[in-house]
BALOBA-1460 file (C-alpha; in Angstrom, 3 decimals):
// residues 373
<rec num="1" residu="x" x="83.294" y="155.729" z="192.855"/>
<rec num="2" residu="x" x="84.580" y="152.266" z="193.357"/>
<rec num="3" residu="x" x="82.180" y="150.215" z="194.841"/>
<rec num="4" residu="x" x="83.569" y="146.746" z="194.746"/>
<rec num="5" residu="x" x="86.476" y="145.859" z="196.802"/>
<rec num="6" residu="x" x="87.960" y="142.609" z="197.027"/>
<rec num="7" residu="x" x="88.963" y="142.004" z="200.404"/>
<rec num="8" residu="x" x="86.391" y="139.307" z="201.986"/>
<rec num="9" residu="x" x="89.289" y="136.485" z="201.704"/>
<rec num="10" residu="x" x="91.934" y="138.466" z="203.586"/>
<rec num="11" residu="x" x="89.152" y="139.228" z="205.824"/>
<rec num="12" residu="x" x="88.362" y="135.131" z="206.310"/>
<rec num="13" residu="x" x="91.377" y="133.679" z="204.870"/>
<rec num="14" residu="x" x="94.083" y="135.015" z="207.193"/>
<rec num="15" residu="x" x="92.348" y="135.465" z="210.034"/>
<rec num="16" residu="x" x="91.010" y="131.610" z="210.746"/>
<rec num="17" residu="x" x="94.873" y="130.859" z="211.448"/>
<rec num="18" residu="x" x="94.018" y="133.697" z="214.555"/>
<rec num="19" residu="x" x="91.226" y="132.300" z="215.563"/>
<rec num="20" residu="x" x="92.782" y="129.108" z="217.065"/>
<rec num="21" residu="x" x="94.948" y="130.846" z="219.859"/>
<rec num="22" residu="x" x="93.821" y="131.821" z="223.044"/>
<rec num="23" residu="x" x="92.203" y="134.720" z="224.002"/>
<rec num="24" residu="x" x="90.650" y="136.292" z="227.126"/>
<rec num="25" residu="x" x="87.131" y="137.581" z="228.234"/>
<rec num="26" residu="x" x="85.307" y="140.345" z="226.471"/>
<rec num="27" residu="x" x="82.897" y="142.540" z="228.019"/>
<rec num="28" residu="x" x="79.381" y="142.117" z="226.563"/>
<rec num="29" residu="x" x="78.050" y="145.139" z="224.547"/>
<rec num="30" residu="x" x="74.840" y="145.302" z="222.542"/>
<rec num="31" residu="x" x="74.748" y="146.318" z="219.339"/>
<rec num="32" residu="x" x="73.526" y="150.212" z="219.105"/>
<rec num="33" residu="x" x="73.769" y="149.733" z="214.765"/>
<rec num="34" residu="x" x="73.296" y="153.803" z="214.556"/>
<rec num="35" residu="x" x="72.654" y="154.937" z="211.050"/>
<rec num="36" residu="x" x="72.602" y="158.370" z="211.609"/>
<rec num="37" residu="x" x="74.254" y="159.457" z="208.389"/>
<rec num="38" residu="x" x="77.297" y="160.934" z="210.353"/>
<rec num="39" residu="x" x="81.049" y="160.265" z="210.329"/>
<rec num="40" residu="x" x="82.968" y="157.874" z="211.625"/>
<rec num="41" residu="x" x="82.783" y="157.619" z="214.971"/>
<rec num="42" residu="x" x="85.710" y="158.503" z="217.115"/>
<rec num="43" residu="x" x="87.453" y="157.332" z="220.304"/>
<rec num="44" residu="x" x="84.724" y="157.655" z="223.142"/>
<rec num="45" residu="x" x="85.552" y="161.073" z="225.898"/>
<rec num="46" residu="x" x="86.601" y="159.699" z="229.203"/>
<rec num="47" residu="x" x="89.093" y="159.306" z="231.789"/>
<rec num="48" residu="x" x="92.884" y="159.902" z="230.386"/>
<rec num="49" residu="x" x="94.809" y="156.880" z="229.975"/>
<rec num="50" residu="x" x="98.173" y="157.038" z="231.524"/>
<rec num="51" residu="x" x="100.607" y="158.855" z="230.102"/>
<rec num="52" residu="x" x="102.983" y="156.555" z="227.395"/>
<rec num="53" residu="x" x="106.593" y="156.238" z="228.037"/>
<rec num="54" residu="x" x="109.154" y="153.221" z="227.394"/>
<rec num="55" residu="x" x="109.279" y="153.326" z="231.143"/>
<rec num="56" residu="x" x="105.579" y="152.625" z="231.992"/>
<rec num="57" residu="x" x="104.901" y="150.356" z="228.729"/>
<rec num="58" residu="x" x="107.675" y="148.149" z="230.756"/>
<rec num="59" residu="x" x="105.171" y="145.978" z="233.502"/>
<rec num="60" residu="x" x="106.363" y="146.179" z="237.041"/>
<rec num="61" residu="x" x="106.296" y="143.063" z="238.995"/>
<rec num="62" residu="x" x="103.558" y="143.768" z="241.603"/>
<rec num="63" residu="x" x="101.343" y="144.099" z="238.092"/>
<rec num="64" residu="x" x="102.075" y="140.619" z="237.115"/>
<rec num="65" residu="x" x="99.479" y="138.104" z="237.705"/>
<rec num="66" residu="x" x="99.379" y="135.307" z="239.584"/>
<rec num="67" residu="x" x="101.172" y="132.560" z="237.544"/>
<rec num="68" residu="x" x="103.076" y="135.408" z="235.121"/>
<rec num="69" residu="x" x="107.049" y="136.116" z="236.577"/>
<rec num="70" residu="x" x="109.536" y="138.177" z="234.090"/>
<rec num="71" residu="x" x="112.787" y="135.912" z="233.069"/>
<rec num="72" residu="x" x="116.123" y="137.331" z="232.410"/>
<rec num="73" residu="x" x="117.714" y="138.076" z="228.799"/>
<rec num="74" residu="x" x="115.910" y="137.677" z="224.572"/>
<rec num="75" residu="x" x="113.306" y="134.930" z="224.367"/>
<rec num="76" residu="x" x="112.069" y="135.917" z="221.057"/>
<rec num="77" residu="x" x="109.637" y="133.725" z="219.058"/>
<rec num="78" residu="x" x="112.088" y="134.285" z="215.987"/>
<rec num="79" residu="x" x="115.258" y="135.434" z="215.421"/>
<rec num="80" residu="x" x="114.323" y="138.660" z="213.315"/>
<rec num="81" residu="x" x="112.509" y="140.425" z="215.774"/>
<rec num="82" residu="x" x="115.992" y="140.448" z="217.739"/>
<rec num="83" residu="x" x="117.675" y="141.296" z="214.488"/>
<rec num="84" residu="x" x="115.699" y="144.133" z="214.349"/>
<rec num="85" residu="x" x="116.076" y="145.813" z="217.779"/>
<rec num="86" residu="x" x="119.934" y="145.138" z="217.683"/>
<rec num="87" residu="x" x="120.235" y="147.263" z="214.623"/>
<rec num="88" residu="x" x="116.458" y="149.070" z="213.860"/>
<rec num="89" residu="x" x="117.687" y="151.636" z="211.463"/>
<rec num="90" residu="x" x="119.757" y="148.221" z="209.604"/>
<rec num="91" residu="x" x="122.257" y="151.171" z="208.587"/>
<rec num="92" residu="x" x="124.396" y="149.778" z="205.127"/>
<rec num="93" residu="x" x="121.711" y="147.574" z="204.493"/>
<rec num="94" residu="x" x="118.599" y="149.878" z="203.375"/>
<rec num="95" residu="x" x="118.920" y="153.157" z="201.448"/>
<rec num="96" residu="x" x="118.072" y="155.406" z="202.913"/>
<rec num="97" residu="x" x="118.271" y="153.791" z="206.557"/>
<rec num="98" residu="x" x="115.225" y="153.540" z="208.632"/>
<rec num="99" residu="x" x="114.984" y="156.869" z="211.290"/>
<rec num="100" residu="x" x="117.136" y="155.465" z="214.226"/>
<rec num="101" residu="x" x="114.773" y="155.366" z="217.997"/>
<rec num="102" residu="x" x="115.386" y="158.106" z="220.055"/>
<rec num="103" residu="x" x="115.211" y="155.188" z="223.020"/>
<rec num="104" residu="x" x="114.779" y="151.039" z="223.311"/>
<rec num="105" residu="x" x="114.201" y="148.929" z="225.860"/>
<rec num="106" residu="x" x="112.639" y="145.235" z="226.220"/>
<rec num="107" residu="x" x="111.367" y="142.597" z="228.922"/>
<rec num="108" residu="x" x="110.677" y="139.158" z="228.663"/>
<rec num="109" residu="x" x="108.164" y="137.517" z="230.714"/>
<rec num="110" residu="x" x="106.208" y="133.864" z="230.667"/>
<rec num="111" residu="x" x="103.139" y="132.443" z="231.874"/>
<rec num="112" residu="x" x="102.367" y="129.121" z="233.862"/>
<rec num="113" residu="x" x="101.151" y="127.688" z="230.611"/>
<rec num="114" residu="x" x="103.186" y="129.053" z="228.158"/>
<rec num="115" residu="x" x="106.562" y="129.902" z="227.014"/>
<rec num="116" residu="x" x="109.296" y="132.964" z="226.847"/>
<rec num="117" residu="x" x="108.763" y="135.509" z="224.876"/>
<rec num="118" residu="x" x="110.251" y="138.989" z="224.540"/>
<rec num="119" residu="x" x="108.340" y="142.314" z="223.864"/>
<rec num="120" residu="x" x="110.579" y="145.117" z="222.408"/>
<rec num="121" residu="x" x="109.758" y="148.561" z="222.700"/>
<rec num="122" residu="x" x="111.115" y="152.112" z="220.427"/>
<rec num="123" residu="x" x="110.200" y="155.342" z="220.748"/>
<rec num="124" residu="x" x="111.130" y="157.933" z="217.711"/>
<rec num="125" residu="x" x="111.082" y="161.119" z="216.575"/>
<rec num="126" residu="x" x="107.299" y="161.950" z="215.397"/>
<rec num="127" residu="x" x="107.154" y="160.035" z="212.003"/>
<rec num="128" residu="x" x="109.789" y="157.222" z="212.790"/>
<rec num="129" residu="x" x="106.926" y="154.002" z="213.466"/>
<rec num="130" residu="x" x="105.393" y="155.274" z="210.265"/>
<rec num="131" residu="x" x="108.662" y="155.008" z="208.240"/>
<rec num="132" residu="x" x="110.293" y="151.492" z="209.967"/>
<rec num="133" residu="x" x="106.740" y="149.884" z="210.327"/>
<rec num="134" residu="x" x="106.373" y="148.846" z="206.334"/>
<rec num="135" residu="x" x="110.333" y="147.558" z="206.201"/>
<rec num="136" residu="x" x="110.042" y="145.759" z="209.652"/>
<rec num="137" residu="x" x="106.627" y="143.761" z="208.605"/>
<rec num="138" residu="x" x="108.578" y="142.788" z="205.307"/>
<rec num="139" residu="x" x="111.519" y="141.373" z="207.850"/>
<rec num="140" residu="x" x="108.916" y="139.795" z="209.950"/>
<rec num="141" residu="x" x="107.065" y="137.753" z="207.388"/>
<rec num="142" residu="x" x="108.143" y="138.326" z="203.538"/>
<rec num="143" residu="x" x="105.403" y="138.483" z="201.262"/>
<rec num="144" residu="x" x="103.626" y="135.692" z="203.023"/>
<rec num="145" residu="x" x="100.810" y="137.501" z="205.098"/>
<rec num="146" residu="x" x="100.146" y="141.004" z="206.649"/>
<rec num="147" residu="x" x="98.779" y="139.330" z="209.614"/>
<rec num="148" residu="x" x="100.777" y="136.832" z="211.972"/>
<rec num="149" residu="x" x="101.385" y="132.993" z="211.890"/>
<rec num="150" residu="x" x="102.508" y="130.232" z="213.452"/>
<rec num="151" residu="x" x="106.019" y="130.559" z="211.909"/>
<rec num="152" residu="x" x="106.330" y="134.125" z="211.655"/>
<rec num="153" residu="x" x="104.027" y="135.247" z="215.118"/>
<rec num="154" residu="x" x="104.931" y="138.754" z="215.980"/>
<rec num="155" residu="x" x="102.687" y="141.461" z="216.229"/>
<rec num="156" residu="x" x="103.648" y="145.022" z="216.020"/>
<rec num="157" residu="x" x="101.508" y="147.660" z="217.537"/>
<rec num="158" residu="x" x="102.000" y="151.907" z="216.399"/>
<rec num="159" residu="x" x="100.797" y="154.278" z="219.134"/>
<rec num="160" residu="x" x="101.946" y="158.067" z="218.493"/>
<rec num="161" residu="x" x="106.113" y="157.561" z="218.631"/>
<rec num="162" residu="x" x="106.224" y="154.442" z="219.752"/>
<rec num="163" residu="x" x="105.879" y="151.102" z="218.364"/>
<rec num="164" residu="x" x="105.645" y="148.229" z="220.248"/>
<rec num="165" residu="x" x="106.869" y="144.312" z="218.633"/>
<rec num="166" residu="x" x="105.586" y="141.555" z="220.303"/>
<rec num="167" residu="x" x="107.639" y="138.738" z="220.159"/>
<rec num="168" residu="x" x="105.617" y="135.259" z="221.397"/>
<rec num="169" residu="x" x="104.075" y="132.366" z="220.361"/>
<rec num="170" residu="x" x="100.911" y="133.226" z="218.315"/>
<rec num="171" residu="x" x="98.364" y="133.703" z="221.102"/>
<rec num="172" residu="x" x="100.283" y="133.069" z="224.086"/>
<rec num="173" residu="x" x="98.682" y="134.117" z="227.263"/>
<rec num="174" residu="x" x="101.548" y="135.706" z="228.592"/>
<rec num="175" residu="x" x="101.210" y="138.099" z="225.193"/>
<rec num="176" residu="x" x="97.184" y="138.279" z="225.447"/>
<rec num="177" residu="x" x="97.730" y="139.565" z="228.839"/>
<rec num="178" residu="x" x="100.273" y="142.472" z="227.717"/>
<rec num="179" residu="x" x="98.010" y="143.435" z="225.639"/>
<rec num="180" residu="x" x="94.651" y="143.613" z="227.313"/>
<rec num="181" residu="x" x="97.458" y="145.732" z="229.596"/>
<rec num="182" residu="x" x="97.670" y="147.996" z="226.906"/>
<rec num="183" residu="x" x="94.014" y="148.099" z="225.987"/>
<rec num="184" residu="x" x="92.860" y="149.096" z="229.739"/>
<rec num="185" residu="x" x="95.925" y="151.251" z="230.822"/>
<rec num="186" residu="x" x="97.038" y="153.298" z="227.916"/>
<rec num="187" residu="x" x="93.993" y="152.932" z="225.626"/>
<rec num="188" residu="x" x="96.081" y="151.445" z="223.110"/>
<rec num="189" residu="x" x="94.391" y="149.132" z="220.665"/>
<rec num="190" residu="x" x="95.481" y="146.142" z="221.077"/>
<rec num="191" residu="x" x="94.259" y="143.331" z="218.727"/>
<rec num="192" residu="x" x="92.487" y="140.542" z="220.605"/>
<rec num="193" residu="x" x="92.346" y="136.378" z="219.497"/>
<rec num="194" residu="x" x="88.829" y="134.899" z="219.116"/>
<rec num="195" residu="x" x="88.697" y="130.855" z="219.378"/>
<rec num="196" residu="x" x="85.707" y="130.541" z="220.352"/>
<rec num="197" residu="x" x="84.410" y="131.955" z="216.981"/>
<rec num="198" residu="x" x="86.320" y="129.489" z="214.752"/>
<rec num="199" residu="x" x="84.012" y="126.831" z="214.032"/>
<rec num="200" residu="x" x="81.455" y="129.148" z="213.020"/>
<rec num="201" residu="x" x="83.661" y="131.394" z="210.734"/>
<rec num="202" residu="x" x="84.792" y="127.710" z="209.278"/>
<rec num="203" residu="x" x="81.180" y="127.891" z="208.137"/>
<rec num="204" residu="x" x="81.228" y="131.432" z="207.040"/>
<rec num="205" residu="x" x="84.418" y="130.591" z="205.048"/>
<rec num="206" residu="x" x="82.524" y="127.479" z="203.380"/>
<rec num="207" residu="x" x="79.536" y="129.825" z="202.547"/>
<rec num="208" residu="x" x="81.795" y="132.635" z="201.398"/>
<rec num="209" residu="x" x="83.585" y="130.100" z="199.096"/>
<rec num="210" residu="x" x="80.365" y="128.882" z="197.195"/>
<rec num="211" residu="x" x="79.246" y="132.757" z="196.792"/>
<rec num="212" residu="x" x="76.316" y="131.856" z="199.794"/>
<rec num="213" residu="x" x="76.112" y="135.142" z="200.735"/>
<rec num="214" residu="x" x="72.317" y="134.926" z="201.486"/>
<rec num="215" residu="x" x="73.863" y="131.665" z="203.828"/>
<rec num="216" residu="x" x="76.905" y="133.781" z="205.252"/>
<rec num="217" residu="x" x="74.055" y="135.847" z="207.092"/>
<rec num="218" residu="x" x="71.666" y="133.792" z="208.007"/>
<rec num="219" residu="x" x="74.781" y="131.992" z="210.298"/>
<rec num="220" residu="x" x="75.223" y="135.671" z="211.226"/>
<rec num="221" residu="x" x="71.488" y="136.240" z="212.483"/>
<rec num="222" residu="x" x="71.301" y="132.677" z="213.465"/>
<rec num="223" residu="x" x="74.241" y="133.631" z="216.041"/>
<rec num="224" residu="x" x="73.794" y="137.099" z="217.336"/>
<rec num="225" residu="x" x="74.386" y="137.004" z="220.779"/>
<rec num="226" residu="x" x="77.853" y="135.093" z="219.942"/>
<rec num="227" residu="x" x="79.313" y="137.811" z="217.210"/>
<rec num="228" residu="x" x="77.436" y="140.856" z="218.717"/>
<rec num="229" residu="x" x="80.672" y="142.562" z="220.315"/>
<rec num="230" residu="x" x="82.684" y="140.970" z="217.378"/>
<rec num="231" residu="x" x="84.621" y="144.200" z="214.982"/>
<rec num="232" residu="x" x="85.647" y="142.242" z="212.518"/>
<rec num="233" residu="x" x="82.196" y="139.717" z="212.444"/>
<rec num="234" residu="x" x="80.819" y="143.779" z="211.870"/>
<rec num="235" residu="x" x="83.684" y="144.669" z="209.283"/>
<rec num="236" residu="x" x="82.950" y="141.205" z="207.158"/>
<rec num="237" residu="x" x="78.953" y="141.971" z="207.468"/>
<rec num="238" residu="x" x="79.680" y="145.480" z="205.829"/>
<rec num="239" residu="x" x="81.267" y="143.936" z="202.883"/>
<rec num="240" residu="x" x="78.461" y="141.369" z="202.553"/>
<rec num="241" residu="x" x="75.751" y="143.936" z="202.649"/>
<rec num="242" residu="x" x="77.692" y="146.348" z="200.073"/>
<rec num="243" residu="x" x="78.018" y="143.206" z="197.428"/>
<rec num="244" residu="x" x="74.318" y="142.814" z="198.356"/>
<rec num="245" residu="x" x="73.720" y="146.744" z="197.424"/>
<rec num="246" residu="x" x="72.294" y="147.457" z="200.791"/>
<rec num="247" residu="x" x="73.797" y="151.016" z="201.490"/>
<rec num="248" residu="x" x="71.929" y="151.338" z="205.237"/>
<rec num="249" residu="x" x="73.053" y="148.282" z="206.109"/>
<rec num="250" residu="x" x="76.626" y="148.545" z="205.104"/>
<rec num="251" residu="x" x="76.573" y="151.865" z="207.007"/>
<rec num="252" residu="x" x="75.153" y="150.106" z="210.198"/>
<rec num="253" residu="x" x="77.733" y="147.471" z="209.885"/>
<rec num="254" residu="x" x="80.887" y="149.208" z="209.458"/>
<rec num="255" residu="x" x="79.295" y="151.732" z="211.826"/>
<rec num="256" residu="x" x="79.334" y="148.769" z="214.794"/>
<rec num="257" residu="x" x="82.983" y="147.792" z="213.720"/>
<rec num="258" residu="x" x="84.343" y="151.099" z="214.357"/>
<rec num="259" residu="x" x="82.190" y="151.844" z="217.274"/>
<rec num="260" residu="x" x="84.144" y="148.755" z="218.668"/>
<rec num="261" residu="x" x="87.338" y="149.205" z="218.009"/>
<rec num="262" residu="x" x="87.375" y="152.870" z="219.082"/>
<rec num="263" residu="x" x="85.407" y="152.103" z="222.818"/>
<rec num="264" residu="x" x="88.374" y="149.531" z="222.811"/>
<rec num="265" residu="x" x="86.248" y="146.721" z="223.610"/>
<rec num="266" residu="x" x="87.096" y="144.588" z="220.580"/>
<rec num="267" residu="x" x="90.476" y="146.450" z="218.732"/>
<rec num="268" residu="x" x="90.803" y="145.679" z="215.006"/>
<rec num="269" residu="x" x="94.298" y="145.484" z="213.312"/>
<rec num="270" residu="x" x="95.242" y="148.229" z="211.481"/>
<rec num="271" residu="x" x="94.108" y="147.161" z="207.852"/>
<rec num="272" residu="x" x="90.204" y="146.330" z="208.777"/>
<rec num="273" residu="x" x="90.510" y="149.819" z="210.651"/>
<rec num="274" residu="x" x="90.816" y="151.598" z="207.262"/>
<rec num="275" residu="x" x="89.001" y="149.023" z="205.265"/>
<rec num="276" residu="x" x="86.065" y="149.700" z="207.761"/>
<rec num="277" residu="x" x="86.745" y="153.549" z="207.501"/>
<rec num="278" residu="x" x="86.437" y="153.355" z="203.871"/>
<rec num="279" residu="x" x="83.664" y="150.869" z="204.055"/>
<rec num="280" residu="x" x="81.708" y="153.098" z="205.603"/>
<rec num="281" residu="x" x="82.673" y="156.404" z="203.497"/>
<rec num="282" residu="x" x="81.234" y="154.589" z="200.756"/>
<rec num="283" residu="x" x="78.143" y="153.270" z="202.377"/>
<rec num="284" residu="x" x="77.210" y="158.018" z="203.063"/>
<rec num="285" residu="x" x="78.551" y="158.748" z="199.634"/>
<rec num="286" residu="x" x="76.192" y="156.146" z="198.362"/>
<rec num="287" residu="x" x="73.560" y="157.649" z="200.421"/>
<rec num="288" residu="x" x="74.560" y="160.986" z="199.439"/>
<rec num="289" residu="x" x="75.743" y="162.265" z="203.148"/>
<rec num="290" residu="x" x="77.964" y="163.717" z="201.221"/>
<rec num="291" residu="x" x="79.573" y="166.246" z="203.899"/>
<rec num="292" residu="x" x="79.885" y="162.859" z="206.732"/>
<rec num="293" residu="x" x="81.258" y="161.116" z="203.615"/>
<rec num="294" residu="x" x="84.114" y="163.321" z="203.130"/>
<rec num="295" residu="x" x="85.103" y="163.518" z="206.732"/>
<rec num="296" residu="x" x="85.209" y="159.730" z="207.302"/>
<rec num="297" residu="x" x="87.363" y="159.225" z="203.755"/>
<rec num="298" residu="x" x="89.807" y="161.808" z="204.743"/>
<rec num="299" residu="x" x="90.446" y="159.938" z="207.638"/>
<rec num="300" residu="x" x="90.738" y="156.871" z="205.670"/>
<rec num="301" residu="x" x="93.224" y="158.224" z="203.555"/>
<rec num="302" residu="x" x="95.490" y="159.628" z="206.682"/>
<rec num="303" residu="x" x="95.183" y="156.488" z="209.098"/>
<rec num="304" residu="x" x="96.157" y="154.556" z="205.751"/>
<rec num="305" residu="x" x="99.160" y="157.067" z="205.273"/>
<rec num="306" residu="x" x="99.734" y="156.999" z="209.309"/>
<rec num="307" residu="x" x="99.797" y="153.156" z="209.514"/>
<rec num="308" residu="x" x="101.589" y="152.835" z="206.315"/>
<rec num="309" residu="x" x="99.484" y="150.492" z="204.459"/>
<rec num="310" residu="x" x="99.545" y="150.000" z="200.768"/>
<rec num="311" residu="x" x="99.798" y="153.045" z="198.753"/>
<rec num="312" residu="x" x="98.122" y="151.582" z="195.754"/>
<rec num="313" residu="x" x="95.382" y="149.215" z="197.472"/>
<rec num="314" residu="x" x="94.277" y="151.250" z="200.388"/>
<rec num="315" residu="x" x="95.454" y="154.714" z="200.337"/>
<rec num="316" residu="x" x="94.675" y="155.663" z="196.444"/>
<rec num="317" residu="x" x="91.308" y="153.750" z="196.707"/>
<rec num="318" residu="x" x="89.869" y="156.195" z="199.705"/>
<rec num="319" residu="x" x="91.635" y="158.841" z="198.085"/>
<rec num="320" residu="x" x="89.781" y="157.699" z="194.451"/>
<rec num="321" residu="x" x="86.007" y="157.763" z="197.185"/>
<rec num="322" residu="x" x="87.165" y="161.029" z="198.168"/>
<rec num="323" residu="x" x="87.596" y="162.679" z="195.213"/>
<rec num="324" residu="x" x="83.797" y="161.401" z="194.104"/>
<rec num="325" residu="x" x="82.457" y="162.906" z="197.207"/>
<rec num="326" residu="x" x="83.916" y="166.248" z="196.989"/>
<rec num="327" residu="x" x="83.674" y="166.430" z="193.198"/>
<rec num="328" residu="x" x="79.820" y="165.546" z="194.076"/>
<rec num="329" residu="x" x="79.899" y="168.384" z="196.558"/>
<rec num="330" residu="x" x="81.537" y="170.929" z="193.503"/>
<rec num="331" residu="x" x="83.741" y="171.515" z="195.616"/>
<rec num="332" residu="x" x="86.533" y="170.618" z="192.868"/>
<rec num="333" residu="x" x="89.732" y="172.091" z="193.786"/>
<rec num="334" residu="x" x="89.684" y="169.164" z="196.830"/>
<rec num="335" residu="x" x="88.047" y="166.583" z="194.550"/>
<rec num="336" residu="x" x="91.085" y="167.459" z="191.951"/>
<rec num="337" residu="x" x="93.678" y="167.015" z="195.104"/>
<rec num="338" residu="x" x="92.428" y="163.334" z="196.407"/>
<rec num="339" residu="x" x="92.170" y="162.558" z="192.227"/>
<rec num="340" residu="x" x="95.734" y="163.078" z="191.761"/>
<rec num="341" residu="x" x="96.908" y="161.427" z="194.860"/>
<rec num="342" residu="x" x="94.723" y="158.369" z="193.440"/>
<rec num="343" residu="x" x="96.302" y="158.361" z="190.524"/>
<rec num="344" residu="x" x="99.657" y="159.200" z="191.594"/>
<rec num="345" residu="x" x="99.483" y="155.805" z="193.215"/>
<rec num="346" residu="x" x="98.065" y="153.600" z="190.685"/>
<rec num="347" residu="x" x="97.442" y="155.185" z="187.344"/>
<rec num="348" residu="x" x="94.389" y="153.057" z="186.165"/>
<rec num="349" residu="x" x="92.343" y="155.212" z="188.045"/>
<rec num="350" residu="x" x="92.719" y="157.222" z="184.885"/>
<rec num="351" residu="x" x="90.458" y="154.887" z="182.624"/>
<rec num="352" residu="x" x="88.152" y="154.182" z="185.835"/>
<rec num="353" residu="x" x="87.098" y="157.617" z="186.820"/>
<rec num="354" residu="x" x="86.283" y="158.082" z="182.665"/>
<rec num="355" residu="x" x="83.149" y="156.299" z="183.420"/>
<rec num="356" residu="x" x="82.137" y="157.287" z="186.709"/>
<rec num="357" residu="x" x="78.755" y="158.594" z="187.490"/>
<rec num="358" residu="x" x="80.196" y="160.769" z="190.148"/>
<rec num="359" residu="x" x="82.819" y="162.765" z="187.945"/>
<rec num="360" residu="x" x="81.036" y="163.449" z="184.955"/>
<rec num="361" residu="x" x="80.189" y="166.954" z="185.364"/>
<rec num="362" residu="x" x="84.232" y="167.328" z="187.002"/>
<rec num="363" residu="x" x="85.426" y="166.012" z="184.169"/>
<rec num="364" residu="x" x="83.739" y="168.813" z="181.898"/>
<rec num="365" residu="x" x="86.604" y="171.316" z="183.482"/>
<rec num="366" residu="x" x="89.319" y="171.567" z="181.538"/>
<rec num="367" residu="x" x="91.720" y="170.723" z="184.694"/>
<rec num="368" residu="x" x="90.826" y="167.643" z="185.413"/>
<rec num="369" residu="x" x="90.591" y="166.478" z="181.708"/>
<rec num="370" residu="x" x="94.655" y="167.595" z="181.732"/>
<rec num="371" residu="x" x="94.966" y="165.303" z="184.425"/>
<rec num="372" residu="x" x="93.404" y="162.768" z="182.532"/>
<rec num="373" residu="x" x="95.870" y="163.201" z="179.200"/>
């Protein structure tokens, strides 16, 4: 299996920007860190959220809070995020054209201390966010980040047919509030700014940049009760503990991210969701929970696949754990599936899985050695 991923910058790197905005209370949670040896967990039973439509997503004004009133006409942060909800299938400019919405709306709104901004909303057919989201984050910012900036701020959230493009100033508290909105009323994950954590991840950047990683958690024990109901503090201390070789703790980590994200108290964006799903399917296939393993990297590879993240770097790595696990389980009709999906994506998992401990006694059948050819 692959055990070494290189994701710690994008983790530290293009998040600090984030960290500087505003952000609103969370609720204080301790830390269960459950090691159980059993999947992923999953969104927590409970009351029904309300029911998702463009109608209800829109905020009424009695909602509103004091110092929050709705202006008239597009006050978006940048001029693409209009360009995209005038024409969102951008029909004689991309071939094939993106699925067109089945319905559109916006609002724009402000807050006392802040500025216009616009949120835009599309519902689609069932797979329409999964096809538009990868060309409109390419509109949004080029190849300079996956995660908003100061120049290119929008956020776009993907719940079921709908996809949601917030259009404000990075961390405005007009947009905060929308989105804690979303959080409590529709269980939508919403991702959440963190301020009050930058001057320590400074310091967790300056260890991670000297290869401290024995000083990167000491800051983390040193401040608990601060990072505690963190997800992505959680998601970074996974990686830490699997370049340290600690396979408990790396489950126990990634364990607390997701646990998290799905109880909704702290969201993560959509690529530390999968990197924490995979994370952790790595943490019980190195600790041989082989049958929990397989679960939680199956739904690695479809949220990667859902949320359309990168074929190559995300969704042919979990695929690449999950063909370990099952070919570890003999169960090697699956284990030949997720290998070809792997390699489908990026063929150098070829060479790779020559030498894997995990596939030696698959690659004794003569099927998977024709895959190999």
């Amino acid at each position: 299996m692959k055990t070494v991923r290189s994701t710690i910058f994008i983790f530290l790197g293009s998040f600090l920007l984030l960290l500087e905005c505003q952000t609103v209370a969370l609720p204080q949670v301790p830390p269960t860190l459950s090691q159980d040896g059993s999947p992923a967990p999953e969104p927590p039973k409970g009351p029904k959220p309300a029911p998702v439509t463009l109608e209800a997503l829109v905020p009424t004004a009695a909602e509103l809070p004091k110092g929050m009133r709705r202006v008239h006409g597009d006050h978006p942060a940048s001029f693409h995020a209009w360009f995209f909800y005038e024409d969102p299938s951008h029909e004689g400019y991309l071939s094939p054209p993106i699925p067109v919405p089945k319905g559109k709306t916006y609002f724009s709104f402000v807050a006392k201390k802040g500025v216009p901004g616009t949120v835009y909303l599309f519902e689609y057919d069932e797979d329409g966010p999964r096809d538009a989201i990868a060309y409109l984050k390419g509109l949004l910012r080029g190849v300079e980040s996956e995660h908003p900036t100061e120049e290119h701020p929008e956020e776009v959230i993907v719940h079921g047919r709908f996809l949601i493009l917030i259009s404000f100033p990075l961390g405005d508290p007009a947009a905060e509030w929308f989105k804690e909105r979303l959080r409590k009323k529709f269980g939508i994950p919403a991702f959440r700014q963190r301020p009050d954590l930058l001057p320590l991840f400074q310091k967790i950047k300056a260890a991670w940049e000297k290869s401290d990683y024995d000083g990167e958690m000491r800051l983390f024990e040193k401040n608990a009760a601060a990072v505690a109901d963190w997800s992505l503090g959680w998601g970074l201390r996974g990686e830490l503990y699997e370049m340290k070789g600690d396979r408990l703790e790396q489950e126990r980590a990634y364990r607390r991210a997701l646990e998290l994200h799905y109880g909704n108290v702290d969201p993560l964006e959509d690529y530390y969701v999968w990197s924490s799903l995979d994370g952790l399917g790595m943490a019980l296939l190195l600790r041989r929970n082989l049958d929990s393993a397989t679960v939680t990297l199956e739904r690695a590879v479809a949220f990667a696949m859902e949320k359309g993240l990168d074929i190559k770097e995300q969704t042919s790595q979990s695929s690449y754990n999950l063909a370990c696990a099952y070919a570890l389980l003999k169960k090697y009709p699956e284990a030949l599936g997720a290998l070809k999906k792997a390699i489908a994506a990026y063929p150098n998992w070829k060479e790779y899985c020559r030498t894997d401990e995990d596939l030696v006694e698959a690659l004794k059948r003569k099927e998977f050695q024709d895959l190999l050819k």
